[in-house]
C-alpha positions in Angstrom: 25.6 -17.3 11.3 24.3 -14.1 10.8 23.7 -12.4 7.0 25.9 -9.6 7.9 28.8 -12.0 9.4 28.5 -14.7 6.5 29.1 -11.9 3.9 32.1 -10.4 5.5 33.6 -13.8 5.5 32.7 -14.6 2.2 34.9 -11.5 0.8 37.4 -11.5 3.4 37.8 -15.2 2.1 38.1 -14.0 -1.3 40.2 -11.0 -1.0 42.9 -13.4 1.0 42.4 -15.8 -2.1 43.0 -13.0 -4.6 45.9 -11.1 -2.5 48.0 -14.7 -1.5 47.6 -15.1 -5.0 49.0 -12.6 -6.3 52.2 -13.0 -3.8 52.4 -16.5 -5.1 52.8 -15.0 -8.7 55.4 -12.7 -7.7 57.1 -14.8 -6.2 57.1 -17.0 -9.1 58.1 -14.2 -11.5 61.1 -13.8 -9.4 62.2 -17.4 -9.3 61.5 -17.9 -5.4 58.7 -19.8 -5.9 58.9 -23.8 -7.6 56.1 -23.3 -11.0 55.0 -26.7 -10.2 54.0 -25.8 -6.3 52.4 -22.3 -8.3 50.3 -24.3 -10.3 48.9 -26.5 -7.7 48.2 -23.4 -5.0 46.2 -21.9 -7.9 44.1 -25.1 -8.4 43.4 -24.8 -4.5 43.1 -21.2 -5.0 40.0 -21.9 -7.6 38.4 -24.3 -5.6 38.4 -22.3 -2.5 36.8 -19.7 -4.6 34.2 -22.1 -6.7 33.3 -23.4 -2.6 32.7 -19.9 -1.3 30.2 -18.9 -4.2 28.3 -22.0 -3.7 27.9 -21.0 0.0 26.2 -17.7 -0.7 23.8 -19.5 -3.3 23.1 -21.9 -0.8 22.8 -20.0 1.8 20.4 -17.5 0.2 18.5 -20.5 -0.9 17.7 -22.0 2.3 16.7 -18.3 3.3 14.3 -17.6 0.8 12.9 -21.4 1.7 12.4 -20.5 5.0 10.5 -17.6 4.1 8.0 -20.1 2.0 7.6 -22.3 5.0 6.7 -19.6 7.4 3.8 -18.6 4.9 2.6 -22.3 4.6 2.6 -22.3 8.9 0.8 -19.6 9.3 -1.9 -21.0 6.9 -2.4 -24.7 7.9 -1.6 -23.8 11.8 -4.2 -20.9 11.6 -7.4 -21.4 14.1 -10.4 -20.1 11.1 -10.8 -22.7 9.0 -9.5 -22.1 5.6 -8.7 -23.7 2.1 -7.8 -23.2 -1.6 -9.9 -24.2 -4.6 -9.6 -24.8 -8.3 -11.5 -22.2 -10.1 -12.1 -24.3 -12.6 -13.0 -27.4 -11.3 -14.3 -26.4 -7.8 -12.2 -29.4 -6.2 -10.0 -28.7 -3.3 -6.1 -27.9 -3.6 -5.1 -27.4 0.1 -6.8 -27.0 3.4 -5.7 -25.9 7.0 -5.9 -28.2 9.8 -8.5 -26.0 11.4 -11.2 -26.6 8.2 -10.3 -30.5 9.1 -11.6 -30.2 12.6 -14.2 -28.2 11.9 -15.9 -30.3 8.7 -14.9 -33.5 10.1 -12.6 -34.8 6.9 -9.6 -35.9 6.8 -7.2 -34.1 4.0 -7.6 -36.7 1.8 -10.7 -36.9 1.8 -10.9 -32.9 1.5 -9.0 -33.3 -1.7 -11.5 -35.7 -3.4 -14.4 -33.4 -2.6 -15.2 -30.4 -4.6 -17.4 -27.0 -3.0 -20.4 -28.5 -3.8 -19.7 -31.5 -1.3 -19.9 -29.1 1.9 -23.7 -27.6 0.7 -26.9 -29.4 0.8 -28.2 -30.1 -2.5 -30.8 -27.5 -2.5 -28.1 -24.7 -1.7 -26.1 -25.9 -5.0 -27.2 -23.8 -7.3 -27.1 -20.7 -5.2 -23.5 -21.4 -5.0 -23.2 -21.8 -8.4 -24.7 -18.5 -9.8 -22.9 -16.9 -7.2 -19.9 -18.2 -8.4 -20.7 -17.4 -11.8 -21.5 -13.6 -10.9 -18.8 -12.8 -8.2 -15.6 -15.1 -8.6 -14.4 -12.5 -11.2 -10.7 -11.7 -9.4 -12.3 -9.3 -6.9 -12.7 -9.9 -3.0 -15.9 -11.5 -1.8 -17.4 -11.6 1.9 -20.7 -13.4 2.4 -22.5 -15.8 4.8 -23.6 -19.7 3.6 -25.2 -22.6 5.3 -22.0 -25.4 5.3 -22.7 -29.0 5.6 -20.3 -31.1 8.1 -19.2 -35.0 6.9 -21.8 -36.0 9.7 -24.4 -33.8 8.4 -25.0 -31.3 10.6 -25.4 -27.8 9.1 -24.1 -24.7 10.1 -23.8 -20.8 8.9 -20.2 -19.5 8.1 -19.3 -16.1 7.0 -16.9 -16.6 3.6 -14.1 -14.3 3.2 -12.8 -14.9 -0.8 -9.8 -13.7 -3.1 -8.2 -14.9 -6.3 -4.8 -16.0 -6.4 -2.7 -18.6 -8.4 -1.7 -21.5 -6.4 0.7 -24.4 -8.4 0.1 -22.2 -11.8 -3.6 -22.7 -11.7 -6.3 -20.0 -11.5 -7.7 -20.9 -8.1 -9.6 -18.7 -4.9 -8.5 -18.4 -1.0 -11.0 -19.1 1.3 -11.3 -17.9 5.0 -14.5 -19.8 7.0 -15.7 -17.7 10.2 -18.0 -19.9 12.1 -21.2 -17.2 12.9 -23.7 -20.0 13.5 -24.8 -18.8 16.8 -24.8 -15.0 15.2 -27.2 -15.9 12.1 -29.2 -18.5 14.0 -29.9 -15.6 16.7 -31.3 -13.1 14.0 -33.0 -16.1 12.7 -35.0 -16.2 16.1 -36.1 -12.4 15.8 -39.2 -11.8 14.4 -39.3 -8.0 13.8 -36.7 -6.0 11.3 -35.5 -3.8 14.0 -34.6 -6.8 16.7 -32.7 -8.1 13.6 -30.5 -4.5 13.2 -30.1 -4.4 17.1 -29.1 -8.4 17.0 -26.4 -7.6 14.5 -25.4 -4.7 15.2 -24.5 -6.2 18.6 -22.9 -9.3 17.6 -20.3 -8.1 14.9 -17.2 -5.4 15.2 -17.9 -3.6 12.3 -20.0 -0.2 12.0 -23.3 -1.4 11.3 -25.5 1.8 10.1 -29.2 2.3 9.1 -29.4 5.1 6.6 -32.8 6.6 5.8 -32.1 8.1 2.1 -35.2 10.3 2.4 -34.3 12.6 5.5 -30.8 11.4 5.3 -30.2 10.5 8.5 -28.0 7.6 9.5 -27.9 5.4 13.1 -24.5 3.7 14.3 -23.8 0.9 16.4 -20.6 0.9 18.5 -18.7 0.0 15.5 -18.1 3.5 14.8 -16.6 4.0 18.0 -14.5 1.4 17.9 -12.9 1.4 14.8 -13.0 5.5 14.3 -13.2 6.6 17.4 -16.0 9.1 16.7 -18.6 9.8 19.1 -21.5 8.5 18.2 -23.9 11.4 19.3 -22.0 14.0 16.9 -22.2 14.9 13.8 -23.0 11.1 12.7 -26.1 11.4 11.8 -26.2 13.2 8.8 -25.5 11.3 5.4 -23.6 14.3 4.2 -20.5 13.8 6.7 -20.3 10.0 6.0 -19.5 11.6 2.3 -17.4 14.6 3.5 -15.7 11.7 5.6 -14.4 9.5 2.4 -11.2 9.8 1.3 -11.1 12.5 -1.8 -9.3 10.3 -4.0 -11.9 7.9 -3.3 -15.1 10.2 -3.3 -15.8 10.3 -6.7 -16.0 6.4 -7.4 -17.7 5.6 -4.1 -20.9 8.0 -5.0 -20.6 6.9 -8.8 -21.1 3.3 -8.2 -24.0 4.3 -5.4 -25.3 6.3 -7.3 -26.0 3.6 -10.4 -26.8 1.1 -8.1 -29.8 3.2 -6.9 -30.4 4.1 -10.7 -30.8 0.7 -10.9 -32.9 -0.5 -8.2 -30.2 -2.9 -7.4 -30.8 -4.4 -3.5 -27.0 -5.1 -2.7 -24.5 -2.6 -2.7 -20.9 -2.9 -2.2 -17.8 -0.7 -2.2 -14.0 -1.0 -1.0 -12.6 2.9 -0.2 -10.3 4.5 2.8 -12.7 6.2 5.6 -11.0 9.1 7.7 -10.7 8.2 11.5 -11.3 10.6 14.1 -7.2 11.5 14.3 -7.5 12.2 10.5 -5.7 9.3 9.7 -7.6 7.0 7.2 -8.2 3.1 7.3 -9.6 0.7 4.0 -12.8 0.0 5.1 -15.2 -2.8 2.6 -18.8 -1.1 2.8 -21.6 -3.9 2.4 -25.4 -3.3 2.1 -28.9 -4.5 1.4 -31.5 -1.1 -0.1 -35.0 -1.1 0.8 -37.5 0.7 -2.2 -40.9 1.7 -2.2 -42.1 1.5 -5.9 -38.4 2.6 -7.6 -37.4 5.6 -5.0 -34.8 3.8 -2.6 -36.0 4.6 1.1 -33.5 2.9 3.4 -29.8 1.5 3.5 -28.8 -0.9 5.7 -25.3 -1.8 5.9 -21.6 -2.4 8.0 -18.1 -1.1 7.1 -15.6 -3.5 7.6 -12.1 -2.5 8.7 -9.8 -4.1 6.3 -6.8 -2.2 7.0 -4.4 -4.5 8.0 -5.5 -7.3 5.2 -4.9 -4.6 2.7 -1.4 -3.6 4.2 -0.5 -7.1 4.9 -1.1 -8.1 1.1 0.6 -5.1 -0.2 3.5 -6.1 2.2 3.2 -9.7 0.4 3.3 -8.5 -2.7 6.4 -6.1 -2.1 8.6 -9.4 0.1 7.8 -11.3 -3.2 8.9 -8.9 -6.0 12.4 -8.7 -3.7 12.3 -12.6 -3.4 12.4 -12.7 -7.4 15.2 -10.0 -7.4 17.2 -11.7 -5.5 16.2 -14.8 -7.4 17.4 -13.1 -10.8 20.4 -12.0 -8.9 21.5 -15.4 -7.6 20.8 -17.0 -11.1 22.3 -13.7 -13.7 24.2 -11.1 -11.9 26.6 -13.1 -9.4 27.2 -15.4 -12.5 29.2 -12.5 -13.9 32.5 -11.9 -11.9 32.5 -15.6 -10.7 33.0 -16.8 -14.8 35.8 -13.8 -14.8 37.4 -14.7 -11.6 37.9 -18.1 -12.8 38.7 -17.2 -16.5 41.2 -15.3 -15.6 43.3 -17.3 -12.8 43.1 -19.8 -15.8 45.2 -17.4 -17.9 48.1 -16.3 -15.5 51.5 -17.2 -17.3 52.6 -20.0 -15.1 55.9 -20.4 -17.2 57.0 -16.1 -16.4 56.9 -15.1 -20.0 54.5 -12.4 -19.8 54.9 -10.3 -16.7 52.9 -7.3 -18.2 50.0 -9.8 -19.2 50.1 -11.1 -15.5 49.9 -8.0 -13.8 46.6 -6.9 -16.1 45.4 -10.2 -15.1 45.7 -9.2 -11.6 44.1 -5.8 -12.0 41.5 -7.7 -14.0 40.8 -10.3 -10.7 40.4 -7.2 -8.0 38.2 -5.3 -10.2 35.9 -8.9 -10.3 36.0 -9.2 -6.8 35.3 -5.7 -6.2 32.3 -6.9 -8.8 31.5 -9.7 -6.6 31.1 -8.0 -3.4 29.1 -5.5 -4.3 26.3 -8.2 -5.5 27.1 -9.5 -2.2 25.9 -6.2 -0.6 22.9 -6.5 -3.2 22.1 -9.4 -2.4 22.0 -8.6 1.5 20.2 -5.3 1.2 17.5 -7.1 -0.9 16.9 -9.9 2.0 16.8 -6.6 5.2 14.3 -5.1 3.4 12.0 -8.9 3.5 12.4 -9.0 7.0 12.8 -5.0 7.8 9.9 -3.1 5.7 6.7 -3.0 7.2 3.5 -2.1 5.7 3.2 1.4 4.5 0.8 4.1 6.2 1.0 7.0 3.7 -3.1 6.9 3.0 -3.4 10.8 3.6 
């Protein structure tokens, strides 16, 4: 049953309670109706009620469930290999059955080992300072030599956030095989046939910047994901800056800026680039600086659309603020006029003694079932906008 026809018989149940009712206590005030057959069509009438509530709860329940389940299918059915760890103790808390296939453990097993297991020994402490340096909260993107259960070894590109998983501090991992990418570049012997190599083998908009003429050199990433052309006006540093987003601008060249004051080799910045229809995407901008003595020479780098990961987390996070609404609503607010509703059919004068106390009690019931269905329509608005609200564009 749909939401919109399970509400309208929820009230429509209720208003036939509250209106047969309040016939039933006419008629008893006018000595048509036998008490004893009043008191036992209110009992019915209470249950009837106390049965309808419990359906809403439930149903919401089971629909706020399903939601959970559809999140926990599209990570365990997804094809890149992908798993959650314990920031603390490095062990394993869930893994899809793609990083089972791939790694060649079963999911028991997986949840005995800790990240360690999956490295050669000699890569251990790589991981660990990284770890250490860059497992702070923020989003991490890098490439590591994996170790299967048979042995074998192979490159993966590591895509990393922080989230809490079973009220432990813990990080989401995404594992991209690019084996036959990194062993490739491996084979190339000269800088440049490593740019062209990987420049040619990834999506993103690989660029080689020379910071002394400022000149910059795309690959077809630039293209593709900005739809500029690539022979104009791309080659000069000073439109990749005129190019950032303004409320963006600032922070970008700050944090450049110290990391060439620095002499720091990596760089790395997350920012909203303007497309060629003036529309603007997040982008995460990754690169390695080359220096002669301390004056930084060259820049070599991608920009990684991450658009739709950003949109689809702030859509995440705005279906789960509304799931705890209507969680606070289910458990506080609908609590209200069901308590009155069945307060006051406790109090009608089943013995006609108060008729002016009776008809207050009536007025009292509609204006709780007037309560009632307007959390209902709460309640419903609340669940649309889960399944309705998509990811917002406004980044002008």
């Amino acid at each position: 049953m749909q939401k919109a026809s399970l509400k309208i018989v929820i009230v429509c149940l209720l208003l036939i309670v509250a209106g047969i009712n309040g016939y039933f206590l006419i008629a008893a005030q006018s000595g048509t109706l036998n008490i004893a057959v009043h008191s036992q069509y209110l009992l019915l009438c209470n249950e009837l009620l106390l049965i309808a509530v419990i359906t809403v709860l439930t149903v919401m329940t089971i629909r706020k469930n399903n939601h959970s389940l559809q999140y926990e299918r599209l990570f365990f059915d997804h094809p890149i290999p992908m798993w959650i760890y314990d920031k603390n103790t490095l062990r394993f808390m869930s893994v899809n059955n793609a990083a089972i296939s791939k790694y060649g453990y079963s999911r028991k097993e997986f949840y005995n080992l800790t990240l360690k297991d999956i490295r050669d020994k000699e890569e251990v402490p790589f991981l660990m300072r990284n770890i250490e340096e860059r497992c702070n909260g923020v989003e991490y993107r890098g490439i590591w030599k994996h170790r299967k259960k048979n042995g074998s070894n192979f490159f993966v590109e590591i895509y990393a956030h922080s989230v809490t998983y079973r009220g432990k501090e813990a990080r989401f991992i995404m594992a991209k095989d690019v084996d036959d990418q990194v062993r490739a570049a491996q084979r190339a012997s000269a800088e440049g046939v490593r740019y062209e190599l990987l420049a040619q083998a990834t999506n993103d908009a690989v660029y080689d910047r020379n910071l002394v003429t400022g000149v910059i050199a795309w690959n077809h990433g630039l293209s593709s994901i900005f739809q500029y052309d690539n022979n104009k006006f791309t080659e000069v540093l000073q439109w990749w800056k005129n190019n950032i987003h303004p409320d963006d601008k600032q922070l970008v060249m700050n944090s450049l800026e110290n990391t060439l004051l620095a002499n720091k080799r990596y760089w790395s910045a997350e920012y909203r680039f303007r497309c060629a229809d003036g529309s603007f995407k997040y982008i995460s901008d990754r690169a390695n600086i080359s220096y002669e003595g301390h004056m930084a020479v060259r820049m070599i780098g991608m920009m990684q659309d991450i658009d739709q990961h950003i949109r689809q987390a702030q859509l995440l996070e705005e279906q789960n603020k509304t799931l705890k609404e209507i969680t606070w609503i289910n458990s506080h607010e609908i609590r209200r006029p069901v308590v009155s509703i069945l307060s006051i059919t406790q109090l009608f004068d089943k013995e006609n003694k108060d008729i002016q106390l009776n008809s207050q009690l009536m007025e009292w019931l509609h204006q709780s079932t007037l309560q009632l269905d307007e959390i209902i329509h709460k309640i419903e608005r609340k669940a649309r906008q889960i399944n309705d609200d998509p990811p917002t564009r406004g980044l002008s």
